[in-house]
C-alpha positions as CSV (number, residue, x, y, z in Angstrom):
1,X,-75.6,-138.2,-140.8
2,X,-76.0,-140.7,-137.9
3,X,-79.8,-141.3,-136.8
4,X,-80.7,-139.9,-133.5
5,X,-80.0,-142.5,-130.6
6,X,-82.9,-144.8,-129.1
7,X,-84.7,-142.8,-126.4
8,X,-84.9,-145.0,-123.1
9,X,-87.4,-143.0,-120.7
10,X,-87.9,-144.6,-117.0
11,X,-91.0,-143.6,-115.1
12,X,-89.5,-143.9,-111.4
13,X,-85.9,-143.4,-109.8
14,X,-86.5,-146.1,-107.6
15,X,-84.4,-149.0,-106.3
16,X,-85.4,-151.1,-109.1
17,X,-85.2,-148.0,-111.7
18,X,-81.6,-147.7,-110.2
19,X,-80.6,-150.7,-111.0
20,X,-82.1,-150.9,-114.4
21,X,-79.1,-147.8,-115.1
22,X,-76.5,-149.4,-113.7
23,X,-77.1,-152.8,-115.2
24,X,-77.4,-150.5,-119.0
25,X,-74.5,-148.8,-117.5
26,X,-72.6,-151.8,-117.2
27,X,-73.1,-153.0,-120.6
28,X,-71.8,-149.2,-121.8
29,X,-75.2,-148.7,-123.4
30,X,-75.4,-145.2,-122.2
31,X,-73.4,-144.2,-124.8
32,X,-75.7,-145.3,-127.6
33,X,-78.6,-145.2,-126.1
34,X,-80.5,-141.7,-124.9
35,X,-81.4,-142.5,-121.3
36,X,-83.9,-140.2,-119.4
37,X,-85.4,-141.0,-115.6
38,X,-88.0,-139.7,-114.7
39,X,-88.3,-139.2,-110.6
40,X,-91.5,-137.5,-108.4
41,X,-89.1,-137.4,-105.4
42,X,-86.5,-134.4,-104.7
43,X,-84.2,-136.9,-103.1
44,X,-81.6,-138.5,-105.4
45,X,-82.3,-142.5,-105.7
46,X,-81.9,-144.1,-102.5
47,X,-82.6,-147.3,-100.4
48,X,-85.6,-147.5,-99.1
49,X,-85.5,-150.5,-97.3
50,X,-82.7,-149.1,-94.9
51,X,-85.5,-146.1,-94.3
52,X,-85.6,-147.7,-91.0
53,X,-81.8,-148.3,-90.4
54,X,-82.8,-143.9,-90.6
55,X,-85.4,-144.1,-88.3
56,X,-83.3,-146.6,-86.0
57,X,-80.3,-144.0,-85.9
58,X,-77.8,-146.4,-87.4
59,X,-77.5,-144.7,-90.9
60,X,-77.6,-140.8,-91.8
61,X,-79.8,-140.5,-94.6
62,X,-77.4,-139.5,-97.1
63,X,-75.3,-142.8,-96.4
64,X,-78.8,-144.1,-98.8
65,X,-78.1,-142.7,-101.7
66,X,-77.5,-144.9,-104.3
67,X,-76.0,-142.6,-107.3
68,X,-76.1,-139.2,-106.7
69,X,-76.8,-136.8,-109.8
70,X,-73.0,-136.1,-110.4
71,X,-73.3,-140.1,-111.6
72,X,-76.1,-139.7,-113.9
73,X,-74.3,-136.7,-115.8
74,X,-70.9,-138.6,-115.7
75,X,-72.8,-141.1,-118.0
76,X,-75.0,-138.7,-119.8
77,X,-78.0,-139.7,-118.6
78,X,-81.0,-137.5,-117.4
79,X,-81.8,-137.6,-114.3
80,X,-85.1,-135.8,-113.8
81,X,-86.5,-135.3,-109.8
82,X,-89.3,-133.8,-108.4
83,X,-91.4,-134.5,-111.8
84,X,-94.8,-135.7,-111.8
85,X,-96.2,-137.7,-114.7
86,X,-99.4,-137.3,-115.3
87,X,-100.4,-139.1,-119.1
88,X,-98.5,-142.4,-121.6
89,X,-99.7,-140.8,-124.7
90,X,-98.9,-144.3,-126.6
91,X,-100.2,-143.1,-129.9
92,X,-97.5,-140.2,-129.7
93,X,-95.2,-142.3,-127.4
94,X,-94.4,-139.5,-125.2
95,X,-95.0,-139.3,-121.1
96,X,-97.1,-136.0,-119.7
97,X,-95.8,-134.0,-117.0
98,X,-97.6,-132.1,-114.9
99,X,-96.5,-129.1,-116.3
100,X,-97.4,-130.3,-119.4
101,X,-93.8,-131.1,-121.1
102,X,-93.9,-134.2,-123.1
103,X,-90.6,-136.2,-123.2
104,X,-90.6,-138.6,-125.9
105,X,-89.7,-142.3,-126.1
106,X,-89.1,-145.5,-128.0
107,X,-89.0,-147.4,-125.3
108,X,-91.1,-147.1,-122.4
109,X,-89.8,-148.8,-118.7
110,X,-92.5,-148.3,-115.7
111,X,-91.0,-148.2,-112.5
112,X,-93.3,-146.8,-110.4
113,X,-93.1,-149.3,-107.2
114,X,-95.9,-148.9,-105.3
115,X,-98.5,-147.2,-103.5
116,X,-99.5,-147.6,-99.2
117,X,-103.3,-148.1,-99.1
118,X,-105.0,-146.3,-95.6
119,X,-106.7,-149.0,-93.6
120,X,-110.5,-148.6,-92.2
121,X,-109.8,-146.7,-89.5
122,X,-112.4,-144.1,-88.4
123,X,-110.7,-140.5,-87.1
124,X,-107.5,-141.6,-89.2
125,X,-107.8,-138.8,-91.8
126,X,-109.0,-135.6,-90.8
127,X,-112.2,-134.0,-93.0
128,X,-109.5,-131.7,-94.6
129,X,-108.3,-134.9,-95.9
130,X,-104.9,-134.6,-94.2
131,X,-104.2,-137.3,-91.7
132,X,-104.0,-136.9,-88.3
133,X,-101.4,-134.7,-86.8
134,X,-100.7,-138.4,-84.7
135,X,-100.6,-140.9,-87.7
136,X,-97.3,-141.5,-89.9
137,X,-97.0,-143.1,-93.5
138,X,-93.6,-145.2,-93.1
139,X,-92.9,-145.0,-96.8
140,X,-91.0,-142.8,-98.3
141,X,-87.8,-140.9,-96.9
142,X,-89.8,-137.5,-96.2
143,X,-92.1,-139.8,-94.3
144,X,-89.1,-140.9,-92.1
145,X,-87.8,-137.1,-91.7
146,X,-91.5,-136.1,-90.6
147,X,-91.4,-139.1,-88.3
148,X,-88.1,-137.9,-86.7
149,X,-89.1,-135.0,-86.3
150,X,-92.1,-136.5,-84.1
151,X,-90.2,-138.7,-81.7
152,X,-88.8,-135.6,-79.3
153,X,-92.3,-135.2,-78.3
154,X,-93.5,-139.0,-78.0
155,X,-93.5,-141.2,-75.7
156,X,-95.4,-144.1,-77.0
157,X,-96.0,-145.8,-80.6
158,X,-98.3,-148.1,-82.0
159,X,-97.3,-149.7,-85.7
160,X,-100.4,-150.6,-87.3
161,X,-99.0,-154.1,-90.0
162,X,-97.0,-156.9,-88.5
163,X,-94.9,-157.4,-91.8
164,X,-91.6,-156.8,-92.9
165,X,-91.9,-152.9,-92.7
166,X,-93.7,-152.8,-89.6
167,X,-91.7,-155.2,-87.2
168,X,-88.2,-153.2,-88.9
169,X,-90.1,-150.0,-87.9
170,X,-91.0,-151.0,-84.1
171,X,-87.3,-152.1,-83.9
172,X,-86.4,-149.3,-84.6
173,X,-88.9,-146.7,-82.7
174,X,-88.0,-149.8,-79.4
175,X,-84.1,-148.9,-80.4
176,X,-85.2,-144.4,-79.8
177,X,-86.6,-145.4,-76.7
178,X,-90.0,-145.2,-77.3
179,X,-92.6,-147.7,-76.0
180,X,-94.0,-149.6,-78.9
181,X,-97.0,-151.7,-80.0
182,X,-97.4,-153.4,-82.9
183,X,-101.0,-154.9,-84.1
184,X,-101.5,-157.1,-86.9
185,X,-104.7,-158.2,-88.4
186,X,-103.7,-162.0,-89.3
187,X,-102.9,-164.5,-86.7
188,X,-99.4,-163.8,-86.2
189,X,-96.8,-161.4,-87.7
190,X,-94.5,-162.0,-91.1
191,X,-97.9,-164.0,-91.7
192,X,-97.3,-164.4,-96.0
193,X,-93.9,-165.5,-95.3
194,X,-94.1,-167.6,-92.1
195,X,-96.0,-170.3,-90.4
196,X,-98.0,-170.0,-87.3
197,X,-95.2,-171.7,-85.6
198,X,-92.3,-169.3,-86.8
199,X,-94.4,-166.8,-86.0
200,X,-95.0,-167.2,-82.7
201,X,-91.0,-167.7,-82.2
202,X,-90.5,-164.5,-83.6
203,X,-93.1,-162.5,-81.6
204,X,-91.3,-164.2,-78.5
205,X,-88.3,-162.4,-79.9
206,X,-90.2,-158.9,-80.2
207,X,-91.7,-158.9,-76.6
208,X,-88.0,-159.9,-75.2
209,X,-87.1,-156.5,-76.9
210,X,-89.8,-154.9,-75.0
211,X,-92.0,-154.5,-78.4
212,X,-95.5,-156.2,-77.6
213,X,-97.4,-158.2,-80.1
214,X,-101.2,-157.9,-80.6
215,X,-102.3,-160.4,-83.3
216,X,-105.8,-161.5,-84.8
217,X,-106.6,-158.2,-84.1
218,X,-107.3,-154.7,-86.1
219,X,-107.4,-151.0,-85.3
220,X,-110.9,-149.3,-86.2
221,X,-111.0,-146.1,-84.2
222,X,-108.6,-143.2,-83.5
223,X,-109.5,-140.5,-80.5
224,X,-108.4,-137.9,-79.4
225,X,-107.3,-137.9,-75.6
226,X,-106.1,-135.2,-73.3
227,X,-106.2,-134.3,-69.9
228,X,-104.1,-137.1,-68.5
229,X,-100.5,-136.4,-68.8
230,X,-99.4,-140.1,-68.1
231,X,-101.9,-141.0,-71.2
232,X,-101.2,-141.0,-74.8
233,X,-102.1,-137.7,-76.9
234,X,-104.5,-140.5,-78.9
235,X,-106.2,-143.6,-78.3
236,X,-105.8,-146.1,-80.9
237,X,-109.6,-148.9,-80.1
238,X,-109.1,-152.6,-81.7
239,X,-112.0,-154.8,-82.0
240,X,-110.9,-157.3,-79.8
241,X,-112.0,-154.4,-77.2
242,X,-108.5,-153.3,-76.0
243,X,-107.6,-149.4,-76.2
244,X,-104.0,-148.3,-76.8
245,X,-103.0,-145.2,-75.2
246,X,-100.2,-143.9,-77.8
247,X,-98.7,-140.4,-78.7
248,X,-98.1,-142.0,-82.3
249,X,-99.8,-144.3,-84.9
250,X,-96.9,-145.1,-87.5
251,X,-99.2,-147.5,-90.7
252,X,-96.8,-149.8,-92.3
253,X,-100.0,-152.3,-93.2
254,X,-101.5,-152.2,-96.7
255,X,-100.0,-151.4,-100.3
256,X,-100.5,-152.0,-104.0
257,X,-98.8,-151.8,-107.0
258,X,-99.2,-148.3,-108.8
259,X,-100.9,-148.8,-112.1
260,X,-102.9,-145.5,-112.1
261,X,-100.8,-144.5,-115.5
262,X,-100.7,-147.9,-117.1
263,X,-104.5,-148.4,-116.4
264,X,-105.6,-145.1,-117.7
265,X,-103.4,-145.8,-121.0
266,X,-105.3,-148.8,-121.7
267,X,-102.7,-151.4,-120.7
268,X,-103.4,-155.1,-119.5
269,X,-103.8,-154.4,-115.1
270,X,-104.4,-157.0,-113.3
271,X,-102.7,-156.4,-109.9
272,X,-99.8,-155.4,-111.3
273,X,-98.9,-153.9,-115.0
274,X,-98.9,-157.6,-117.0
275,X,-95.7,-158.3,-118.8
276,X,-94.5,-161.3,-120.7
277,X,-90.9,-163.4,-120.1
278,X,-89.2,-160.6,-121.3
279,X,-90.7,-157.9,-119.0
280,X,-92.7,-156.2,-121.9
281,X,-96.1,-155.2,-121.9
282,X,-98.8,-157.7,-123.3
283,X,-100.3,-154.7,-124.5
284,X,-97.9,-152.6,-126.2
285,X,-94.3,-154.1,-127.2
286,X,-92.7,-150.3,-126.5
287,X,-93.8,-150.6,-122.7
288,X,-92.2,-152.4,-120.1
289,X,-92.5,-152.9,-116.3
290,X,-90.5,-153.9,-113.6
291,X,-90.1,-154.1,-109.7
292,X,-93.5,-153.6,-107.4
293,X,-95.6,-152.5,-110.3
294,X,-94.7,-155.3,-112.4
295,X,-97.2,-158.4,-112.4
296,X,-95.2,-161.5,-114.4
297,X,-96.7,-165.1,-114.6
298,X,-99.9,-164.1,-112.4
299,X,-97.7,-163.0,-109.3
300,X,-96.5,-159.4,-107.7
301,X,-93.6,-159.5,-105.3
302,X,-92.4,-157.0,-103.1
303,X,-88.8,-157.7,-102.3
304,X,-85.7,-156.4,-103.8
305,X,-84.1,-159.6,-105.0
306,X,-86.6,-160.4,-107.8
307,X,-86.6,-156.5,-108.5
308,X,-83.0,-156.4,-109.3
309,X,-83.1,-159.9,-111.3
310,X,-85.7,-158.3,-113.5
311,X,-83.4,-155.3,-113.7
312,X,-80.9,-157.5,-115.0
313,X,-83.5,-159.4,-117.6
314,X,-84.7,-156.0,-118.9
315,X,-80.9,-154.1,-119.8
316,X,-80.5,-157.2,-121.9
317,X,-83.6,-156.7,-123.6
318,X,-83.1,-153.0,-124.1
319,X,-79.6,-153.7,-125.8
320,X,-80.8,-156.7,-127.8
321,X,-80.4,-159.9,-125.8
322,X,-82.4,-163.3,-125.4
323,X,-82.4,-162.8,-121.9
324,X,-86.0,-164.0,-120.4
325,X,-87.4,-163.6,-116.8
326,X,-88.6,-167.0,-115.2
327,X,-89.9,-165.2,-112.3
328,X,-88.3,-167.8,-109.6
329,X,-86.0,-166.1,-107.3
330,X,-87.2,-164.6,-104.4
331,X,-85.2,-163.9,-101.6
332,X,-86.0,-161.5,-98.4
333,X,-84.7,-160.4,-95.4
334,X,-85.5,-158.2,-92.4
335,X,-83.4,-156.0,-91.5
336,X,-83.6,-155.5,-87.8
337,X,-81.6,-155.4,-85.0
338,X,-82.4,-157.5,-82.3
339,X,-83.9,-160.2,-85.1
340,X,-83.1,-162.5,-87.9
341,X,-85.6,-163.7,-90.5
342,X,-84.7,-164.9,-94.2
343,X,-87.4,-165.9,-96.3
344,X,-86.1,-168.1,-99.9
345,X,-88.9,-168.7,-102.5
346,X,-92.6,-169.4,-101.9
347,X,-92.8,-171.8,-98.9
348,X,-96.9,-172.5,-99.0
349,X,-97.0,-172.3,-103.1
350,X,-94.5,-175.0,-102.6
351,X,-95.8,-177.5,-99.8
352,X,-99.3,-177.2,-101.9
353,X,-97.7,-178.4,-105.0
354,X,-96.3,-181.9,-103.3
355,X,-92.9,-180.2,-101.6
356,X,-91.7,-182.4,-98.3
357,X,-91.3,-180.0,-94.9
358,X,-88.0,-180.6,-93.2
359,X,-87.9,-178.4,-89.8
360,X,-86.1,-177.7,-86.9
361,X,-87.5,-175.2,-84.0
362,X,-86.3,-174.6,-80.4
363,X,-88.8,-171.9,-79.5
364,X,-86.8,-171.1,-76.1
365,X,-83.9,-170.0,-77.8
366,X,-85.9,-168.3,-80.4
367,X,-85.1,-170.3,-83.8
368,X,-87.5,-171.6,-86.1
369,X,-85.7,-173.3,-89.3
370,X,-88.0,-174.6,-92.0
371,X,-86.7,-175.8,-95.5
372,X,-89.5,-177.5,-98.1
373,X,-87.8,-179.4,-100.1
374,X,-89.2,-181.1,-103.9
375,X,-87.3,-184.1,-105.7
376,X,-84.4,-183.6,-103.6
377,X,-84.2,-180.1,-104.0
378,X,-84.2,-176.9,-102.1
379,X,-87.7,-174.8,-103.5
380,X,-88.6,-172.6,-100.5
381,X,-87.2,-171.8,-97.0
382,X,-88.0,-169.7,-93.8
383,X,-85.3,-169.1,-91.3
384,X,-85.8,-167.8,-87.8
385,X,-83.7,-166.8,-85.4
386,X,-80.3,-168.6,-86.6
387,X,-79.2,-167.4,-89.7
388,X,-75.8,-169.1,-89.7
389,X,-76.6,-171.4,-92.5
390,X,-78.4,-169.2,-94.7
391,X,-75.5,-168.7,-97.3
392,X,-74.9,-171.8,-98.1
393,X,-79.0,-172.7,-98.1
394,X,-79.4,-169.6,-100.5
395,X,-76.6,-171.2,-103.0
396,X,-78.4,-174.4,-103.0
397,X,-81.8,-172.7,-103.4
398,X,-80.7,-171.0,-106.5
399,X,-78.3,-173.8,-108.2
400,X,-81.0,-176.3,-107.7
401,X,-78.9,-178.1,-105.8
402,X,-80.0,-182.5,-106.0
403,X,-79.3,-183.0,-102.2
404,X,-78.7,-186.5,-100.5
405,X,-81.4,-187.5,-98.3
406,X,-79.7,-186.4,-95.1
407,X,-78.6,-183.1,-96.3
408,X,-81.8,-181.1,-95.9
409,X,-81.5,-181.9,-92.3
410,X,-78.1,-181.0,-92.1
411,X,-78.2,-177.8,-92.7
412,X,-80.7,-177.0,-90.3
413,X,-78.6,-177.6,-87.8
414,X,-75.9,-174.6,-86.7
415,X,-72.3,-175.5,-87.6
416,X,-70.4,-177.1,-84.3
417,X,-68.3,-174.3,-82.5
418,X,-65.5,-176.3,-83.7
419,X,-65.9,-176.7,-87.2
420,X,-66.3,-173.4,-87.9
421,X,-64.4,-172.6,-91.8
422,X,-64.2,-169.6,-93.4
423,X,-66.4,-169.2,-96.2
424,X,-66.1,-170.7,-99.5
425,X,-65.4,-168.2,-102.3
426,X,-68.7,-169.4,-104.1
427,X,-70.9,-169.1,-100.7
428,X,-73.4,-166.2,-101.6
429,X,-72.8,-163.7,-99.1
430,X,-75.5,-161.3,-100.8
431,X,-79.0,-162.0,-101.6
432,X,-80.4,-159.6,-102.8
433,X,-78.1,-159.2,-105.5
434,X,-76.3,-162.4,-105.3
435,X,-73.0,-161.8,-104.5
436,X,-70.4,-165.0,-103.3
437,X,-67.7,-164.4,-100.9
438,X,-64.7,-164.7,-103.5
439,X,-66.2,-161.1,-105.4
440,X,-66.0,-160.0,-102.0
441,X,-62.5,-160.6,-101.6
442,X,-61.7,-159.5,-104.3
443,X,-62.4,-155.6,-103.2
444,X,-59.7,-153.3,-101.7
445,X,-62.3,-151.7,-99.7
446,X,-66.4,-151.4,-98.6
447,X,-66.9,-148.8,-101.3
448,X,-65.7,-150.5,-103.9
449,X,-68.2,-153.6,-102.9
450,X,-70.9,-151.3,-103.0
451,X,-70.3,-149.9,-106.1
452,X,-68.9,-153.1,-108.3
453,X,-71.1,-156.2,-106.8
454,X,-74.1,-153.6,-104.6
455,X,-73.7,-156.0,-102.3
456,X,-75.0,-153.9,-98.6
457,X,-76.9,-151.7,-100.6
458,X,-80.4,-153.9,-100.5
459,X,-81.4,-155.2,-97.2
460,X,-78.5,-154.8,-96.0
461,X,-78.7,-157.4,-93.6
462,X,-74.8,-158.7,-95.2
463,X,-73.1,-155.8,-94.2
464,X,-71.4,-157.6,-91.1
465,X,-70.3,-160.0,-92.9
466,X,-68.8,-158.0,-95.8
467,X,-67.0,-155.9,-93.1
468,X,-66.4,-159.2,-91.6
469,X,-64.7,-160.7,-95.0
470,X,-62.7,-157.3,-96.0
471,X,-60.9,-157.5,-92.1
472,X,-60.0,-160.7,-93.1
473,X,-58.8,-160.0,-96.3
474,X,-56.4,-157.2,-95.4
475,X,-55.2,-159.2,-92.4
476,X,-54.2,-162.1,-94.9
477,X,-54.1,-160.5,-98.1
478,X,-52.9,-163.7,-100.1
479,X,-56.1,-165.2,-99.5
480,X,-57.5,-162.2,-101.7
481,X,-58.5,-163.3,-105.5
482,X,-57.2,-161.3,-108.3
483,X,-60.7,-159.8,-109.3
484,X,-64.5,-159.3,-108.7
């Protein structure tokens, strides 16, 4: 009699859950492996970085799915939503629900992103403990529906968190209409990815959208307000003494990895769930992490790049590979219209380790290029404005490219209007999931790029120029290679 399969149980249905499926998927594990995922959401997996592509109108929140249930029983894997766990009995190996089932595993995967954190401000929760009727979380995709359902009857917004989250959420809200503020704590916005200088490009670029840019400064009082109709239903006070009149408070500021489970079941926390080269537990070899929760080599990140890499790492060390994580890829984007921002690798991490800052600004026309460069090679960039080079800085970045001493500068600077070339088949055209031009080509179609190479299905900040390649492509089809 054959022995009962391996039992692979994922806490979370996340994006970087998600991908861990696809990637076992991929290597046709699901058929000797038992494969259960274990979702607190109703909604099937989706995006939620394109939350605010929602919020902005743009996208119809079904168009986030990533595999819809059908998927998960085509491959005979469970796909649990709407379940709550509660207890890792590690002694037992099995995972509490709330309603007390236990489902049991060999090997454990923790996937359970993270968590928004309130900030300190007074009247924001109400003593109920609900918060106020005026104030939005921005994280989730019922978050977004309760937010839409909001707008008809605002007029005004204030985002409280000038990073990545925030600045694509005031896009957005800007995009519905609405009059909106954003206010941000640290000197200027994208602060942990950009320098003062980029920043101050890119708030330029927010306040010709009509978004204005309150910086070094933080929210500590909500009020109520009535009585004046051309006033905000709340006031939102700031401690640099101004007072926003807004009908909504939207908090994209604060977050932490969620460790609640791992914590209370005696695993190694430090920020994040520790895990070795091989994303496994320090604690307990059955128990892995991965994605927000996930600290590796000191460090939590927050971006989806890194999150599917891990992915990657950990389906080869469920199904037996040598596969190691090394941690070094980190590539973001914001997605919002109006803006362009790409952040590659750890730009201060590397300028206080001995890397050389090449940079090229023109704050008038709203660019800010900065690339930081370490024995001749790409280890960090930040790109403002003009993204036109970012492919082919990206590749570099992750082939450890040995440039010339001229190159650096080079590519800082947009291509002339007559030198324009298509792009090379091995020019990465995805970053978060690092996918060229050529496995571009190679599809018949934008569905079967998103589900062969994901490529859109991150950021999403490549999907003009995969719609861009695939025009091309079936206007020349020769040019097309054979596969992906």
């Amino acid at each position: 009699m054959d022995p009962s399969p391996r039992r692979i149980v994922v806490v979370g249905s996340g994006m970087a859950a998600t991908r861990l499926v696809e990637e076992l998927v991929a290597r046709g594990a699901h058929r000797s492996l038992s494969i259960t995922v274990l979702g607190d959401e109703e909604a099937a997996p989706y995006n939620r970085i394109l939350l605010s592509a929602v919020l902005e109108g743009t996208h119809r929140p079904e168009a986030l799915t990533l595999r819809s249930p059908q998927w998960y029983g085509e491959h005979a894997i469970t796909l649990r939503r709407g379940v709550r766990v509660t207890e890792l009995d590690r002694g037992l190996r099995e995972v509490v629900l709330a309603d007390g089932t236990r489902v049991p595993y060999d090997a454990l995967v923790l996937a359970t992103g993270a968590l928004p954190t309130l900030p300190p401000i007074r009247g924001l929760v109400r003593e109920d403990g609900a918060l106020h009727d005026a104030v939005h979380a921005f994280r989730s995709l019922a978050d977004c529906e309760r937010l839409l359902a909001a707008l008809p009857s605002g007029r005004r917004a204030v985002v409280v968190g000038g990073g990545l989250l925030g600045l694509q959420v005031a896009r957005a809200l800007g995009a519905r209409g609405i009059v909106t503020e954003i206010v941000e704590g640290a000197g200027h916005v994208l602060h942990q990815q950009l320098t003062s200088a980029a920043g101050r490009v890119l708030a330029r670029d927010l306040r010709r959208l009509g978004v204005a840019v309150y910086t070094s400064a933080r929210a500590v009082r909500l009020l109520d307000q009535a009585g004046d109709p051309a006033a905000g239903s709340v006031a939102l006070q700031l401690d640099n003494g101004c007072t926003l009149d807004t009908d909504l408070v939207v908090l994209t500021a604060g977050g932490r990895p969620s460790t609640g489970l791992a914590r209370a079941a005696g695993l190694a926390v430090g920020r994040g769930v520790v895990v070795d080269d091989r994303l496994t537990s320090v604690t307990d070899p059955a128990i892995h992490a991965l994605g927000d929760c996930a600290e590796h080599d000191g460090r939590t990140t927050g971006f989806v790049s890194p999150a599917w890499e891990q992915a990657g790492v950990l389906a080869g060390v469920l199904t037996g590979d040598a596969t190691r994580y090394d941690g070094s890829r980190v590539v973001a984007r914001l997605r919002a219209t109006g803006l362009e921002v790409a952040v590659l690798g750890d730009a201060a991490a590397e300028v206080a380790a001995g890397g050389e800052v090449v940079e090229v600004a023109n704050p008038i026309a709203g660019s800010h290029r900065r690339l930081v460069v370490r024995a001749g090679r790409i280890v960090a960039a930040t790109l403002v404005g003009d993204l036109s080079r970012v492919g082919l800085i990206t590749q570099h970045f992750d082939r450890r490219t040995a440039l010339g001493p001229g190159e650096p500068g080079r590519l800082l600077l947009p291509e002339p209007a007559a030198g324009v070339r298509p792009l090379p088949d091995d020019a990465e055209v995805c970053a978060c999931a690092g996918v060229t031009a050529g496995r571009i080509r190679a599809c018949s179609s934008l569905e079967q790029v998103r589900d062969t190479t994901r490529a859109t299905t991150g950021c999403g900040g490549c999907a003009g120029t995969v719609r861009h390649l695939l025009a091309h492509r079936a206007a020349h089809p020769a040019l097309a290679t054979k596969g992906p």
